[in-house]
Structure formats: C-alpha cells, structure tokens
N, C-alpha and C positions, 0 to 999 in steps of 0.2 A: 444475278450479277452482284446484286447486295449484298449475298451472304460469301461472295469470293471476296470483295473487299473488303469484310470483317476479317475473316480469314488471313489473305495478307497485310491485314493493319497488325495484327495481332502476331504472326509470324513477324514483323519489322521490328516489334517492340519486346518482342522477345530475344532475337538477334541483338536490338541495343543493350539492354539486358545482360546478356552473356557476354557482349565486347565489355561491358564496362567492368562485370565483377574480373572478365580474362587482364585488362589493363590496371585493375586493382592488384591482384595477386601479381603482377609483375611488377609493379611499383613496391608491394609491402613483403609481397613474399607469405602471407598469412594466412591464405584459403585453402584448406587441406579437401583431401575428397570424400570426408563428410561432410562437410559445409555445401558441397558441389551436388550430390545427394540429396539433402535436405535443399536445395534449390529447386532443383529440378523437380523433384515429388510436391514442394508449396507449388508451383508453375503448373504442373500437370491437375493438380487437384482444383484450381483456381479457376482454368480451361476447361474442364471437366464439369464443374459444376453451373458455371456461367452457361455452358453450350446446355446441359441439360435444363436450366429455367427455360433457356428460349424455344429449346424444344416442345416442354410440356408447353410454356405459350400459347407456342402457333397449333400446336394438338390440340389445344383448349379452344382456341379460337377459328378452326377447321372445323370441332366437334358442332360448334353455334352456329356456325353458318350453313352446313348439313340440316339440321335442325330448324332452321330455320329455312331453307329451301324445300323442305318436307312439309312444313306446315302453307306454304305457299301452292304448293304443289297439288297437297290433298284437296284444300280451298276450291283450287280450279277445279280440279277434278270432281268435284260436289256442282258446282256448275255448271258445268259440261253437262254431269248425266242430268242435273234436274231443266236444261234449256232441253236437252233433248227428249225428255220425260212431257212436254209442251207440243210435243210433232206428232200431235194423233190428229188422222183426220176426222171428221165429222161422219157419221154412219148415218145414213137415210133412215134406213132402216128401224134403227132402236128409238126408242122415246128421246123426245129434249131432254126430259128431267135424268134420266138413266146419264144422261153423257155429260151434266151440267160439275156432278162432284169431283170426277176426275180432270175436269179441267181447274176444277179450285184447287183440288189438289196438288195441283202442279203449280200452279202459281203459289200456293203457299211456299210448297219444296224452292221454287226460285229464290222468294222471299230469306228465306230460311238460308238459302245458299250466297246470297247476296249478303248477308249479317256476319257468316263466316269467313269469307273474304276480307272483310271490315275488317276484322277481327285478326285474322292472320296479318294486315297488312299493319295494323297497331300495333303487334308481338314483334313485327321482324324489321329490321333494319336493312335495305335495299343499297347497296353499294354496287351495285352493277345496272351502269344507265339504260342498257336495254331490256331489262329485266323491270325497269321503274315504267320506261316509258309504256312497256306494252301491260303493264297492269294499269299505271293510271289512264291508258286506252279503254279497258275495259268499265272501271271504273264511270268513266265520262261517259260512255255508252248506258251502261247501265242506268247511271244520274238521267241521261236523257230521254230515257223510256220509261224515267218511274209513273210520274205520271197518267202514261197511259194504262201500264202495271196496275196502277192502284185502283182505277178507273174500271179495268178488268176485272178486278179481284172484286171490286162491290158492285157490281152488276150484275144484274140478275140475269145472264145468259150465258157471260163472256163473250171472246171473240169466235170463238168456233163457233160455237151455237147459234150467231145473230142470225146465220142465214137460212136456219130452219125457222125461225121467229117468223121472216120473213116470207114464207113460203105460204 
C-alpha cells in the first residue's frame, strides 16, 4: 500500500509538473520540443534512479534479515540436536563409569548450544514479536534450568546414572 502511494504521489507531481511547463508555453510561447525532450529524460532519469536506491535498499535489507534468520535458525537447530543428544536411556547392563562421559558430553554440547544462541540472539535484530517472544521463552527456560544444568555437569554421576548409584 505504501509503495502505490509513492507511486501516485509522484505520478501527481509529475502531472503538476507538466500542466505547469504546458500553461508556461501557452503564456510565453517558448518551449520547443527539445526542451520537452530534455524534460521528460531529466523526469525519467530522476525516477529511475530514486526507484533503484530504494530497490537495492530493501535488497539490502531483505539480504540482513535472511541472514540473520539463518543464524537464529541454525542456533536452534544446534539445540534441538544437542537436548536430544541428553535422551539416552540408562543401560543396566554396561558399567556406571562406561555411561558417565556420554552424558557429560551432552551436557557440555547443551552448554555449547546454549552460548550459540546467546550469541545469535546478540548478532540479530528481532522485529518480529512472535519470533522474540518464543525465543525469549526458550531463553527463560533455559535460565531456569541452569542451575540444575550446572549441578549435573559437576557431579559425579549426573542424572541418569543416579539410579544405578542407587541400586
């Protein structure tokens, strides 16, 4: 809608424009049709250029926001596999200690994934409110698990293991 009323602002004052050199030459008599020529090419050149800044513009600023929704995107997508890289169940079977690194090791990968989201969400510029709320959901989630996170991570079993401790 915004760029039809550029559009017709600019068709209006180009119209004014035209009446006024047309009611000029009818007063003076003076406007030959090179002058008319050399109007219309300054006019068109003017349009022309103006319409292409605001092109590369929004090009420019389509490209950023792509850009920046990729880096948001990959963010999660490093979360996602490293929460779910955390859904091992506990094997009876194998030793404590055999199952103890794999689970560090996933909490570090969260760790790790948790930093890159920071990080993405420092880079990019969020202008789309459903797009804010539901990261800084995750965000708040995350905050509110660290502790237990951390608590995991230095413990000498972690959560899966406790209940072979236990046994």
């Amino acid at each position: 809608m915004r760029r039809f009323a550029s559009y017709l602002l600019a068709a209006v004052l180009g119209a004014v424009v035209a009446y006024s050199l047309t009611a000029a030459r009818s007063v003076t008599g003076a406007i030959d049709a090179g002058d008319w020529l050399a109007f219309a090419g300054a006019l068109l050149g003017v349009v022309l250029a103006v319409g292409g800044a605001i092109f590369v513009e929004r090009w420019k600023k389509s490209t950023e926001l792509q850009a920046d929704l990729k880096l948001i995107e990959d963010a999660l997508v490093e979360l996602e596999q490293s929460l779910s890289s955390l859904d091992v169940p506990f094997d009876a079977d194998r030793r404590v200690a055999d199952q103890k690194q794999p689970v560090i090791h996933s909490l570090e990968r969260l760790e790790d994934a948790r930093a890159v989201l920071a990080f993405a969400r420092e880079q990019t510029k969020v202008t789309d409110i459903a797009l804010w709320r539901g990261l800084r959901s995750i965000e708040l989630d995350i905050d509110a698990r660290r502790q237990m996170l951390d608590q995991e991570k230095g413990s000498c079993w972690g959560a899966t293991l406790r209940v072979a401790c236990l046994k």
